[in-house]
Backbone as ProteinMPNN parsed JSONL, in Angstrom:
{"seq_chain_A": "XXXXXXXXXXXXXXXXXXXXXXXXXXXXXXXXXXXXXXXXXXXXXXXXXXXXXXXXXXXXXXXXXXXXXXXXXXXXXXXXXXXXXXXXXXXXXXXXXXXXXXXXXXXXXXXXXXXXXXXXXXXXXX", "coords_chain_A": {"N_chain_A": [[16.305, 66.839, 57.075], [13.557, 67.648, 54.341], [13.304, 65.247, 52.589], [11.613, 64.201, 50.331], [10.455, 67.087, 49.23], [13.071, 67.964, 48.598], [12.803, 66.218, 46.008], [10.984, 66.718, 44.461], [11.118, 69.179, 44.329], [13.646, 69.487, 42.659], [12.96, 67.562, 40.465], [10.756, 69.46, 39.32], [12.364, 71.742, 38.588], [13.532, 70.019, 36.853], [16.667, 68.905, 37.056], [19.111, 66.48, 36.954], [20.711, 63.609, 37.588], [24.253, 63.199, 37.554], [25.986, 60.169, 36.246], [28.298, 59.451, 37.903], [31.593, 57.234, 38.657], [34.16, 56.965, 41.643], [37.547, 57.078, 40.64], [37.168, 57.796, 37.689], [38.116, 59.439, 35.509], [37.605, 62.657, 34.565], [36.54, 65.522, 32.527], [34.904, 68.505, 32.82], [33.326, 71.098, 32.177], [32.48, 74.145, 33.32], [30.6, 76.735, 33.561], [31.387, 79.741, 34.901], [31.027, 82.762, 36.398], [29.088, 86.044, 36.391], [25.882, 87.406, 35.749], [26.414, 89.618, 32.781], [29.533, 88.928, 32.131], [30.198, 86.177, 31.872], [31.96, 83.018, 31.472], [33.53, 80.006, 30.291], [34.55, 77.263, 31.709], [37.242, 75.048, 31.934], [38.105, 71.711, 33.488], [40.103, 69.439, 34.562], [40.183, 66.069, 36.376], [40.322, 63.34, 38.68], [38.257, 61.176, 39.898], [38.03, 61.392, 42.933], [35.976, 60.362, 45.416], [32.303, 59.772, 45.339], [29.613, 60.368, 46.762], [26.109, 59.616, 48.709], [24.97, 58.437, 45.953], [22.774, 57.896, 45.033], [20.844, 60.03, 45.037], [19.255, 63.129, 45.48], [20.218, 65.401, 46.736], [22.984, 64.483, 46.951], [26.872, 64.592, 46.391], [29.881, 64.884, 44.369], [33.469, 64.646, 44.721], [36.595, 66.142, 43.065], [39.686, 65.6, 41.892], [42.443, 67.342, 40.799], [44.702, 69.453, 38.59], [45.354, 72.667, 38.01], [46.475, 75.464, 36.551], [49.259, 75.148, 37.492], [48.865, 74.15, 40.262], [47.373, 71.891, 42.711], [44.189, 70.687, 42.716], [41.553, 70.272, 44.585], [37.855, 69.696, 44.11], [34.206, 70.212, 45.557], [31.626, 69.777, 44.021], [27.677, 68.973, 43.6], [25.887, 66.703, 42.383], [23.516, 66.892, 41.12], [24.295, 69.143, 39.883], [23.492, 71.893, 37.698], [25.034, 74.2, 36.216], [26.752, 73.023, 34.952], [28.037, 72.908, 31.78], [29.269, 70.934, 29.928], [29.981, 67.302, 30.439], [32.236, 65.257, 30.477], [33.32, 61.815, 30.433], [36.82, 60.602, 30.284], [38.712, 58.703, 30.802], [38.668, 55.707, 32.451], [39.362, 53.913, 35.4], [40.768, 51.084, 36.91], [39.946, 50.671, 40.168], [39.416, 49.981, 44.064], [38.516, 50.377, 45.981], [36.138, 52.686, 47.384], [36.648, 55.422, 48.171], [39.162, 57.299, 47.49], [41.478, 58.65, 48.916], [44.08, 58.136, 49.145], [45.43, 58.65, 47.335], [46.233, 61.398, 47.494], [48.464, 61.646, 48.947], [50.33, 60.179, 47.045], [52.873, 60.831, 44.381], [54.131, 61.575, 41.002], [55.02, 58.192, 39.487], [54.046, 56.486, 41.593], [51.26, 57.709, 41.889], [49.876, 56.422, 39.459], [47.534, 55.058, 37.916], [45.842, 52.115, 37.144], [44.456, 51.909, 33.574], [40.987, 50.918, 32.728], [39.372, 50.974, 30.522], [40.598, 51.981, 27.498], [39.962, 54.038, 25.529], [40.241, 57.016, 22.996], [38.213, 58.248, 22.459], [35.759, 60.843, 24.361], [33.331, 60.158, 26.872], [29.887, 61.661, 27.13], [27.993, 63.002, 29.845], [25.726, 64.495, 30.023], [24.5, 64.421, 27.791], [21.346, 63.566, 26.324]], "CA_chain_A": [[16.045, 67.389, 55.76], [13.009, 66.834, 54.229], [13.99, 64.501, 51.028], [9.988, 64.272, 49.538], [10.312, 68.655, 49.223], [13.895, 68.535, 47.442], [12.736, 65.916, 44.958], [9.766, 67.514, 43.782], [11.843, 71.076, 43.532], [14.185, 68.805, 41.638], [12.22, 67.07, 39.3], [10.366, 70.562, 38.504], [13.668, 72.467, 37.895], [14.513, 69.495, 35.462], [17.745, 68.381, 37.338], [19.104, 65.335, 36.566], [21.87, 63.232, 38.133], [24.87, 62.314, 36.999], [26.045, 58.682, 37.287], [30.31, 58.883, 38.422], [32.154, 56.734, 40.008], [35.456, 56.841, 41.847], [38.339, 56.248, 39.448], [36.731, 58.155, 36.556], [39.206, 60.382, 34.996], [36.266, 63.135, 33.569], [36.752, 66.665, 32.203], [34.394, 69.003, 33.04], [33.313, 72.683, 31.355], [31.617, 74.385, 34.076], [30.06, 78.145, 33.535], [31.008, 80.485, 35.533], [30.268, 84.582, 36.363], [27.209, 86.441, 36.758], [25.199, 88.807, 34.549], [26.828, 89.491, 31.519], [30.366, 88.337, 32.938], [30.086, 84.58, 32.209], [32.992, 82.192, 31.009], [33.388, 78.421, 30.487], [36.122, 77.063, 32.532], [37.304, 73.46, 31.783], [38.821, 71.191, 34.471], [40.568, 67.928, 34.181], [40.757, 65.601, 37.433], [40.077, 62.151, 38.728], [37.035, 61.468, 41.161], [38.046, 60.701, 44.541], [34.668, 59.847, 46.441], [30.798, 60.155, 45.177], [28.678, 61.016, 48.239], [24.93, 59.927, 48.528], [25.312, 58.682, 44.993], [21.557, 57.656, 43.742], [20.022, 60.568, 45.368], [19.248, 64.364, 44.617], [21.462, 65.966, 46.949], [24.414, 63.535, 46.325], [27.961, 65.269, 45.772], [31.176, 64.402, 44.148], [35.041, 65.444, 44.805], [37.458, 66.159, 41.486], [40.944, 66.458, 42.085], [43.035, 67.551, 39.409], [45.587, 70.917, 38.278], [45.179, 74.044, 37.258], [47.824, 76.378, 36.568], [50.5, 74.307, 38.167], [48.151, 73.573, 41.273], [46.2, 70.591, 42.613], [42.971, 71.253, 43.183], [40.312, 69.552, 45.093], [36.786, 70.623, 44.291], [33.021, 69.213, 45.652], [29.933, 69.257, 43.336], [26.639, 68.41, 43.991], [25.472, 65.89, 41.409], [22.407, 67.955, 40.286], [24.569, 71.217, 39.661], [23.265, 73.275, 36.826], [25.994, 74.841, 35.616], [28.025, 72.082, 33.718], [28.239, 72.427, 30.234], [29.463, 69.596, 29.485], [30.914, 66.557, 31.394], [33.066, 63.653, 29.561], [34.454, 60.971, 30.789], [37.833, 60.282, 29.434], [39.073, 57.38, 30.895], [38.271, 54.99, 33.912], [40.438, 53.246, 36.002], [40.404, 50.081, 37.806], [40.096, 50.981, 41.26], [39.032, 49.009, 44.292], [38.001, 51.486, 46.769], [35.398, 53.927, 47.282], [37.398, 56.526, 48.277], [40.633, 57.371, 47.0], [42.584, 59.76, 49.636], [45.657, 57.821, 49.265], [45.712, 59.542, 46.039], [46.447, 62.685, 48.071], [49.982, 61.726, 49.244], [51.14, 60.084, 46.202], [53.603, 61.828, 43.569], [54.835, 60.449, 40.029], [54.576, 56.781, 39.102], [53.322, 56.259, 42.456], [49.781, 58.206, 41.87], [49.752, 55.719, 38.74], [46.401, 54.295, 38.285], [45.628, 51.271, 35.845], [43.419, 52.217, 33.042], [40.49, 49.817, 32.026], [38.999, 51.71, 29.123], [42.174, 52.644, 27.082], [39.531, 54.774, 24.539], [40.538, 58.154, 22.712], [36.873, 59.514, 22.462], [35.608, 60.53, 25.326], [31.493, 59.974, 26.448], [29.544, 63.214, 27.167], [27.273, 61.987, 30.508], [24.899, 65.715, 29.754], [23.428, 64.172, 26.354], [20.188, 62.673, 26.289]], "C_chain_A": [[14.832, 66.69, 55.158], [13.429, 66.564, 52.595], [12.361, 64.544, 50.228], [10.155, 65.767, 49.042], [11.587, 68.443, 47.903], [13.418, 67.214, 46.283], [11.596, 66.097, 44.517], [10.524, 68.579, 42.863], [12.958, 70.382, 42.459], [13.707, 68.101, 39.997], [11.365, 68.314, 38.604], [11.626, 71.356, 37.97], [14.388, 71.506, 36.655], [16.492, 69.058, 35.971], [17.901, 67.105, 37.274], [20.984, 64.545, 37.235], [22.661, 62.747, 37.631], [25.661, 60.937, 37.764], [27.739, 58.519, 36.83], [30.525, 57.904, 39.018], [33.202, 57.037, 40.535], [36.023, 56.18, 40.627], [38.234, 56.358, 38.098], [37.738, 59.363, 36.135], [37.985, 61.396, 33.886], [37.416, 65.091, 33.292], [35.389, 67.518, 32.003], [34.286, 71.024, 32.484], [31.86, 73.049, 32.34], [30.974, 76.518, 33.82], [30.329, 78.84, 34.599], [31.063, 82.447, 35.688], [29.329, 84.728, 36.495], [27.422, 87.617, 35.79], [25.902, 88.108, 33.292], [28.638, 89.169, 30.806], [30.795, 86.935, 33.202], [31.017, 83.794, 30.769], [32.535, 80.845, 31.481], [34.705, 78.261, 31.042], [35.908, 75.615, 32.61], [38.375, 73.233, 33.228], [39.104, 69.711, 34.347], [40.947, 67.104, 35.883], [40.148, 64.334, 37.585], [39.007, 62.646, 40.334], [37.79, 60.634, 42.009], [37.06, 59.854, 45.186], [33.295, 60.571, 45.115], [29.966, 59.65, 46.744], [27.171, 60.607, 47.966], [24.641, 59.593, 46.675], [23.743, 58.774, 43.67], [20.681, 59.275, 44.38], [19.884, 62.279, 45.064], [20.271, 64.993, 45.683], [22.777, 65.425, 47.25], [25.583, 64.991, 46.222], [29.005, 63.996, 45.297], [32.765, 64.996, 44.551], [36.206, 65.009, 43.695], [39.065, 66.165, 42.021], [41.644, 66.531, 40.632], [44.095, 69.478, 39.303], [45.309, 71.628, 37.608], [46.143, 75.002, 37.566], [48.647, 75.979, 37.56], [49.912, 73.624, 39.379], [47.585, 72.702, 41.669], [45.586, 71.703, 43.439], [42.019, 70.186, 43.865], [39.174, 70.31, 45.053], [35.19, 69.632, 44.657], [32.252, 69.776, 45.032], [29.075, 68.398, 43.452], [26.786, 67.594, 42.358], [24.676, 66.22, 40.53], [23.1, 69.144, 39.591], [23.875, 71.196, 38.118], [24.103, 74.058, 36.373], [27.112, 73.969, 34.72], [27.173, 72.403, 32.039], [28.226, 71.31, 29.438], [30.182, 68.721, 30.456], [31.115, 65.283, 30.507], [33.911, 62.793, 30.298], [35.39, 60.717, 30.028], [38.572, 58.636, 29.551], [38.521, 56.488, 32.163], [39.247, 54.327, 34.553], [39.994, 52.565, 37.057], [40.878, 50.645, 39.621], [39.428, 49.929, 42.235], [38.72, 49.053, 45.954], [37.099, 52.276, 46.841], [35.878, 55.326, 47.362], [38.573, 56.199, 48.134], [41.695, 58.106, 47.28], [43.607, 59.208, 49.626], [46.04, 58.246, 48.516], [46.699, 60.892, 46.523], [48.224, 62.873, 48.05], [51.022, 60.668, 48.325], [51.52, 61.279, 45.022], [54.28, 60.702, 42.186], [54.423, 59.297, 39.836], [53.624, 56.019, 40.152], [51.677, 56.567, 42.572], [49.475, 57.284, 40.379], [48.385, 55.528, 38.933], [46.069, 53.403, 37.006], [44.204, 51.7, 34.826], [42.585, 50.859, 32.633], [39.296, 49.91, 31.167], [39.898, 52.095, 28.233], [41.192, 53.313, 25.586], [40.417, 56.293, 23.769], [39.489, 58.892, 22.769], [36.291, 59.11, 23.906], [33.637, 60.835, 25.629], [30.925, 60.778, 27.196], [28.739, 62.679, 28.0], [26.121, 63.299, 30.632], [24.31, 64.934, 28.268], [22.66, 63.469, 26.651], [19.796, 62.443, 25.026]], "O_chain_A": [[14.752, 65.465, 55.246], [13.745, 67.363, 51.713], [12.408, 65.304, 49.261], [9.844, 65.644, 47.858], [11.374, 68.627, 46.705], [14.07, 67.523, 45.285], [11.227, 65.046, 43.994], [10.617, 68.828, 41.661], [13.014, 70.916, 41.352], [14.119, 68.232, 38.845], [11.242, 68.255, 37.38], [11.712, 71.509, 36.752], [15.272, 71.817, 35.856], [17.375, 68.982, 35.117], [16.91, 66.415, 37.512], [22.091, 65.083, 37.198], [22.334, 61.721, 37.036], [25.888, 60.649, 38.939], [28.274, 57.863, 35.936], [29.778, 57.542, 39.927], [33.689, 57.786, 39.687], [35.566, 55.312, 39.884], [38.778, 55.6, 37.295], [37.864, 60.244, 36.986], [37.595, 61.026, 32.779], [38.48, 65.523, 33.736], [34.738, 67.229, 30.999], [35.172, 71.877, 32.529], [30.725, 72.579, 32.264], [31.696, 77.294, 34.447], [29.501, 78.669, 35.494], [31.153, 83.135, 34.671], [28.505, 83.842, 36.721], [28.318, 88.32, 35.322], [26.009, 86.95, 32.889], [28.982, 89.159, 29.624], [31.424, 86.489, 34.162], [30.835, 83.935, 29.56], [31.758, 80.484, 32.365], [35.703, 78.961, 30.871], [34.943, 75.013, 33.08], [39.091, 74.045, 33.814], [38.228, 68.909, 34.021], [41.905, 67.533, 36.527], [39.372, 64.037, 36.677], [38.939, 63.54, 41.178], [38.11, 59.458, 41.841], [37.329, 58.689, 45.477], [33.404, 61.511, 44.328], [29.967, 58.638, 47.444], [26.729, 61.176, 46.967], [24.1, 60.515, 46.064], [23.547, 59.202, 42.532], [19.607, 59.394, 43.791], [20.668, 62.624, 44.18], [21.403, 65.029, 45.201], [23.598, 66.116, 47.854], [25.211, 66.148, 46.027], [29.033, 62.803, 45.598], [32.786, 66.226, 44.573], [36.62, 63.865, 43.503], [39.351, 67.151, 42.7], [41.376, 65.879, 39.623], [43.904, 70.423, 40.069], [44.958, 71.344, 36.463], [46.547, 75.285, 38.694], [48.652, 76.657, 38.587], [50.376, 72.513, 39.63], [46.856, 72.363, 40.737], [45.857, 72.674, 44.147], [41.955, 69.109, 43.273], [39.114, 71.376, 45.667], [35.024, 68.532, 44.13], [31.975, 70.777, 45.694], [29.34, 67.196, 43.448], [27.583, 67.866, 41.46], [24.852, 66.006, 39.331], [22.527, 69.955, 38.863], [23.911, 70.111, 37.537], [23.458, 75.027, 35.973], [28.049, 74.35, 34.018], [26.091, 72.127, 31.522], [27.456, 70.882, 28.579], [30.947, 69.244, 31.266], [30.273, 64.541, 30.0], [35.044, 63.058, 30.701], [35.03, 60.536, 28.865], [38.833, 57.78, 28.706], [37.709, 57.13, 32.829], [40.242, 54.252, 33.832], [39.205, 52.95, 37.92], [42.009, 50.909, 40.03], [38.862, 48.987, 41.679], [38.695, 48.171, 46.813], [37.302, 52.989, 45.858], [35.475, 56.233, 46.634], [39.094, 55.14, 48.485], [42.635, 58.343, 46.52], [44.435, 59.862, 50.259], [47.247, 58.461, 48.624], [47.719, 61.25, 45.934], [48.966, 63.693, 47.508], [52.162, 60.366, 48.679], [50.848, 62.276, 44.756], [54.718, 59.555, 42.279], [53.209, 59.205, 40.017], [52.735, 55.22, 39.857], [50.924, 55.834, 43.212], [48.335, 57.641, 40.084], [47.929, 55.79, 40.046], [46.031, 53.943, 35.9], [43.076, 51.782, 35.312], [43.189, 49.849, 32.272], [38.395, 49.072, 31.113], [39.829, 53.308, 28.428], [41.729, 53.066, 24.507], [41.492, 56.465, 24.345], [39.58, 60.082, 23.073], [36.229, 58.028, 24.489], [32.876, 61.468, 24.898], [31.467, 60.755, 28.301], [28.294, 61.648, 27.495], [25.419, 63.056, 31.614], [23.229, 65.448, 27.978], [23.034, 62.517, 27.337], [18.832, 61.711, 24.802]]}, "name": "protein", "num_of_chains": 1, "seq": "XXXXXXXXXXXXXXXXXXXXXXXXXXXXXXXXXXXXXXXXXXXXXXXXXXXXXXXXXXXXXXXXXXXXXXXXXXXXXXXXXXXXXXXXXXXXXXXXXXXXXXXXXXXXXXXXXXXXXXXXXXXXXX"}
């Protein structure tokens, strides 16, 4: 891949990276539809892994529920379509990746908080 090409097309499109880590408990309002067909759709989940994290095509993985479901979802770091993204809480973690997450349930998927805030910090404002 050449990396010199996508950060040019990056830096002209105005993309900008955001800076997650594992263990971030964020909520996310992502746009989606086409045309005239377009909704905000919020999502609440904890980051598993960040991928490639200083660089432009970097991703992340969310997990979290929606309508009774877990979900696992990957986003690039650049996307374009967030609305908004807030962190809510953080949590001491001590891992990069967090698949053990996967096969806990209840008190067991516990995770210690070490922010205990109520407002949460918008990582889209400049």
């Amino acid at each position: 891949m050449n990396f010199d090409r996508l950060k040019k097309i990056s830096e002209e499109s105005g993309y900008s990276n955001l800076n997650l880590k594992p263990g971030q408990y964020i909520e996310l309002s992502e746009q989606i539809g086409e045309g005239t067909n377009k909704r905000i759709w919020k999502f609440k989940g904890v980051i598993l892994k960040v991928k490639r994290k200083g660089l432009h095509d970097g991703t992340f993985t969310i997990r979290g529920k929606s309508t009774g479901n877990t979900i696992e979802k990957i986003y690039p770091l650049s996307y374009t379509g967030f609305q908004k993204v807030v962190v809510l809480d953080q949590y001491k973690v001590r891992r990069s990746k967090l698949y053990y997450l996967r096969n806990k349930i209840g008190k067991q998927a516990k995770l210690k908080s070490i922010s205990p805030s109520n407002k949460g910090v918008n990582l889209l404002e400049k």
